[in-house]
N, C-alpha and C positions, 0 to 999 in steps of 0.2 A: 781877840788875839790877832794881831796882822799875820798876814803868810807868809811872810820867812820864820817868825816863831814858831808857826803851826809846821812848819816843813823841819825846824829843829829840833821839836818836841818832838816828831814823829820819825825822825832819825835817829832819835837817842833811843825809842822805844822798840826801833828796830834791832839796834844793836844788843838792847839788852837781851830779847828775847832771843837772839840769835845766839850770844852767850849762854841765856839759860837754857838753850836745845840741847848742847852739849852732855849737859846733864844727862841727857837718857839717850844718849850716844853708846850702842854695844862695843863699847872699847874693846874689847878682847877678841871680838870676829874682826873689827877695825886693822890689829896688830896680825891676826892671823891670815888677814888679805894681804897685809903690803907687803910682809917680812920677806926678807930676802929668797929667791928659790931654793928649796938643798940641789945636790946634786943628782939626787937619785929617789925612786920609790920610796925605797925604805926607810931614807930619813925623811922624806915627806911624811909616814905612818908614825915613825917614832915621836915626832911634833905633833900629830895627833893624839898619840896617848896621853905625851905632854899634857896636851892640851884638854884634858878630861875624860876621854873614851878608856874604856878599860880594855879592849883590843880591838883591832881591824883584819881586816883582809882586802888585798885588791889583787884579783886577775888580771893579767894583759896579754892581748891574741893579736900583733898584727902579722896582717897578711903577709906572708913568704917567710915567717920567722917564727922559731920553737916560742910556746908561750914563756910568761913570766908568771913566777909565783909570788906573794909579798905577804908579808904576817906581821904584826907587833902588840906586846901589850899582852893579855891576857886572855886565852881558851875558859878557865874555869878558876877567877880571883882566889876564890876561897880556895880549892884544892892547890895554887902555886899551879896550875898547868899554862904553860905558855903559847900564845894563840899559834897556829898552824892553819897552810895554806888549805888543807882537805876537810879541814872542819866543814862538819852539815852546819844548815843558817835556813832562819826561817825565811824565806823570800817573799814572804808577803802578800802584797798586790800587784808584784812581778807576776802574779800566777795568774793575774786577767788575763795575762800575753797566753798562754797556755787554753782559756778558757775559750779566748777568740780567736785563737787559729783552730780548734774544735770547732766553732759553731762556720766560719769559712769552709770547714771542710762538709759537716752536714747541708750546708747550702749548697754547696756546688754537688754532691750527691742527690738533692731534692728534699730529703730529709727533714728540712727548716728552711722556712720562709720567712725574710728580713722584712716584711711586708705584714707580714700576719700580726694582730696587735694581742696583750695582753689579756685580754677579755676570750679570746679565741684561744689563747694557748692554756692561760687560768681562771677557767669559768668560775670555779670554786670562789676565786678572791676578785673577782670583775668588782665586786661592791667593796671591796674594801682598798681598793686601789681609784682613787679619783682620775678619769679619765681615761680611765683602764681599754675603753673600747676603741681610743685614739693613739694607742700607744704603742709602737709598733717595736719587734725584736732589733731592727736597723737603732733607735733611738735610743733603746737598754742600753746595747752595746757601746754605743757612741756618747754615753753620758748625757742624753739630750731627752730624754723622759719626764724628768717631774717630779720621779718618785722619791720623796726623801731618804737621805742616809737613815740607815740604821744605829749608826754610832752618835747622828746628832739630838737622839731622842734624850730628852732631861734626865730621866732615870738609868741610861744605859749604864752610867760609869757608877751610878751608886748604890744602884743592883742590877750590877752585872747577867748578863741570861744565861743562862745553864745550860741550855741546849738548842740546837738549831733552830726549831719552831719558836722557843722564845726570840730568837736573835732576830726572826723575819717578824716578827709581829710588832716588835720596834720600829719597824718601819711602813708598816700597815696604818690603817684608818685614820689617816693623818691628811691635812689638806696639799695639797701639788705644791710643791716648790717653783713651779714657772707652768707655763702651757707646754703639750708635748711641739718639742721640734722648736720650741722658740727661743732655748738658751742654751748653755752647759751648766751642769752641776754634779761633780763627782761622788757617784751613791755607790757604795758597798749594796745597797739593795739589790740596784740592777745584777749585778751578778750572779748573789746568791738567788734569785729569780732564774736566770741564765744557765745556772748549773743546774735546777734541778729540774729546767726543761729538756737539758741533752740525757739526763736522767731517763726523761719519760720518752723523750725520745726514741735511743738507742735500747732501752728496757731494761738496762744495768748501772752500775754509777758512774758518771761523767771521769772520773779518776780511774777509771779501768780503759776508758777511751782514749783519756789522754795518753794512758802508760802506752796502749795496741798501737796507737796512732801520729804519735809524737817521740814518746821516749824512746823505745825499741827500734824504730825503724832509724835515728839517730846515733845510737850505744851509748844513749845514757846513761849509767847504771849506777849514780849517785841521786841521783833526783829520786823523792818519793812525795807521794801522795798525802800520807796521815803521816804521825807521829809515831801511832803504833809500830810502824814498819822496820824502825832505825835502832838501833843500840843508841841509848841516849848519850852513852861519856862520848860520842863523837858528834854530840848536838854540841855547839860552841854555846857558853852563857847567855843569857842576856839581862841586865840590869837598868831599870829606871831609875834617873839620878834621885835621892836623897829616898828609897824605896829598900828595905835591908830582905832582896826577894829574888829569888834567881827562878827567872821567869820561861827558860827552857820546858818547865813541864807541864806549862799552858798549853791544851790544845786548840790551836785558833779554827780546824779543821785545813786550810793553806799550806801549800807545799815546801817543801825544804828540799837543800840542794847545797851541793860545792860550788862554789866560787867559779870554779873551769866547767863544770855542767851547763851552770846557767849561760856562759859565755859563749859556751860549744851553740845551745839552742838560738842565740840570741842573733850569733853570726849566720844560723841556717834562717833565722825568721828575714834578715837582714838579702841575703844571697838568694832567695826563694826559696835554697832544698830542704826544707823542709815542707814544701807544698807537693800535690801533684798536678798536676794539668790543670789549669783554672782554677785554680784555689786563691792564687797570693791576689790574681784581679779581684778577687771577692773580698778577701782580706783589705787590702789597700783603700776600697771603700768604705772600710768599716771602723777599722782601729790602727792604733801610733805600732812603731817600728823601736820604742823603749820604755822603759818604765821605772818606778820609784816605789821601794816599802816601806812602812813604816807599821810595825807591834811593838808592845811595850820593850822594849829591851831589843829591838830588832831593828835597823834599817837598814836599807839596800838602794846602790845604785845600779840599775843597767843601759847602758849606751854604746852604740856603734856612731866611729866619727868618721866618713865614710871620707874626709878630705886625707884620713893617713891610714885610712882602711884599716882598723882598727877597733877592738871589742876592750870597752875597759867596764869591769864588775869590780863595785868598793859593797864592803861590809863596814858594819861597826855595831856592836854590842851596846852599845848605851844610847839613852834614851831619855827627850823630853818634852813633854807635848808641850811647851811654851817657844819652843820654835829658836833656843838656841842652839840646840845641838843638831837638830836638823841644817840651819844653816852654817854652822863648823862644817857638819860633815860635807853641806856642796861645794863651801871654799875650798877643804882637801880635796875635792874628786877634780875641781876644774885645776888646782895649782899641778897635780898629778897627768892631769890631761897634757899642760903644756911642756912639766918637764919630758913626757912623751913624745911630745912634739919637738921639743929640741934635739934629745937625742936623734931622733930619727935626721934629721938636718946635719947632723953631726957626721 
C-alpha cells in the first residue's frame, strides 16, 4: 500500500474511532457543565434534584456577610419531608479534618510523635502490618503509609463487617500497597489506626477529645460524634441510586453535622482559631485545609476559596459508587462556587 493510502486508511480510522468515543460520552454530566448559569443558589440545587439527587444542602459563609442557607429536594422521600438547611448529614471523611487537628494538637502537647512508627505505637499488629516498623504517624496522617484501604478488600462489600475489629482486620495481613513515604494512597485504615491511638493516648475516646478540644471551644453544638447521640428524624435520608434502603440508620461510627457547623469549623481550621500556639504549624505539615465524603447515601463537600474569602459546604443524599453522581455532585459545587463569585462582583 503506497503512503498516502496508508495516511488515508489511517485518517478514516481516526475519524471513525473518534465517532465511536462518543459513544461513552457522559452526556448528561456533559449538558450539566455547559448549561447556562441560573441566577442564584437555589436554582442551581433545584437542577440538581432535576438532575437525580433526591435533596441537597449548601452553606455559604463569606467573610463580612450573614451566612446563606439553601435546601432543595428531599429531607426524608418517603415521609414527603422537604430537605431543610439544619438537617444532620453524615460528613464522612470530612471527619479526617477533625481527627488531624486532634493529633496537631497532641504533638504540639508532646503527647504524640509524628516520628514514632507503627510497630512502636501497635506492637500488638507490628506483624500484621508489612513495614510496620518503618511507618511512621507523619505518613498515616499524610496518606503516604502503605497500608491498604479497608474498603478495598474483596470481601468488604459482600460481607460487610459488623463491627470495628472486623472493619480493621480488612485491612491487616495484606501486602503494602507502595513502600512507606514513597507514594500516596488514600486508606480509611490510616485513620481508623489514628483514632484509636489518640484513644490510647489521651485514655478515653478520641470523640470525647475532639468534642473538649474542637467542638466546645468553637459552640458547636450541632456536630456529634456517634449516631446514638441525635434524634434521628433530624438525620437527612440518604439513598443509593437503584437501592430501595434509607441508609440514615447505618452506623459508620463518623461524625454528623449541619451544614453551618461544618462551615463554622472549616473557617476556624482555614483562620487558625481553632489552633492554640503552635498547633496549625504542626497541622500545615501534616494535612489539607478541605475535604470530600462519600457513604452510601451521603456525600459532602468542604472548601474555603480563600480568593472571595469564603466557606462553601454542599450536601447531597444520593449516591453512587460508579462515579456519576459523585461527578454531578462536583459540577454543582464548582457551577455554585462561580455564581458566588459573581454575585460578589456584582
Amino acid at each position: 500500500m503506497s503512503n498516502p493510502k496508508i495516511k488515508q486508511t489511517l485518517r478514516i480510522l481516526f475519524i471513525l474511532a473518534s465517532i465511536g468515543s462518543l459513544y461513552f460520552v457522559p452526556w448528561p454530566l456533559v449538558k450539566a457543565w455547559i448549561r447556562p448559569l441560573p441566577d442564584s443558589v437555589q436554582e442551581q440545587l433545584e437542577e440538581g434534584v432535576e438532575q437525580g439527587f433526591d435533596g441537597m444542602i449548601v452553606y455559604v459563609d463569606q467573610g463580612g456577610k450573614s451566612p446563606e442557607f439553601y435546601a432543595a429536594g428531599w429531607h426524608d422521600r418517603e415521609k414527603k419531608i422537604p430537605a431543610y438547611p439544619e438537617a444532620l448529614f453524615k460528613i464522612a471523611s470530612i471527619t479526617k479534618l477533625y481527627v488531624a487537628v486532634s493529633v496537631a494538637k497532641l504533638v504540639k502537647d508532646g503527647r504524640l510523635s509524628l516520628d514514632k512508627t507503627v510497630a512502636e505505637y501497635f506492637p500488638e499488629l507490628a506483624g500484621r502490618i508489612e513495614n510496620s516498623d518503618r511507618i511512621t504517624l507523619r505518613m498515616m496522617v499524610q496518606h503516604r503509609s502503605g497500608i491498604p484501604n479497608f474498603v478495598d478488600h474483596p470481601d468488604y462489600w459482600t460481607n460487610p463487617p459488623k463491627n470495628k475489629e472486623e472493619t480493621l482486620a480488612y485491612g491487616l495481613d495484606l501486602p503494602a500497597d507502595f513502600e512507606p513515604g514513597e507514594s500516596y494512597g488514600y486508606s480509611n485504615t490510616n485513620y481508623m489506626l489514628i483514632s484509636d491511638l489518640i484513644d490510647k493516648t489521651v485514655g478515653y475516646p478520641h470523640q470525647q477529645f475532639i468534642r473538649e478540644e474542637i467542638l466546645i471551644p468553637l459552640g458547636l453544638k450541632n456536630t456529634y460524634t456517634s449516631l446514638s447521640e441525635v434524634d434521628m428524624d433530624e438525620v437527612m435520608s440518604g439513598y443509593y441510586v437503584g437501592v430501595d434502603q434509607d441508609f440514615k440508620t447505618e452506623d459508620t461510627g463518623l461524625m454528623l453535622a449541619t451544614a453551618e457547623d461544618v462551615g463554622i469549623f472549616l473557617r476556624a481550621l482555614n483562620d487558625g482559631s481553632v489552633f492554640k500556639e503552635g498547633e496549625q504549624e504542626i497541622y500545615s505539615e501534616i494535612y489539607v485545609y478541605e475535604h470530600t465524603g462519600l457513604l452510601p447515601g451521603y456525600q459532602s463537600i468542604a472548601e474555603y476559596h480563600k480568593d472571595i474569602d469564603t466557606v462553601i459546604i454542599q450536601f447531597n443524599n444520593t449516591t453512587n459508587f460508579d462515579g456519576y453522581d459523585w461527578n454531578l455532585a462536583e459540577i454543582i459545587y464548582n457551577r455554585v462556587v462561580k455564581i458566588v463569585r459573581k454575585d460578589r462582583k456584582e
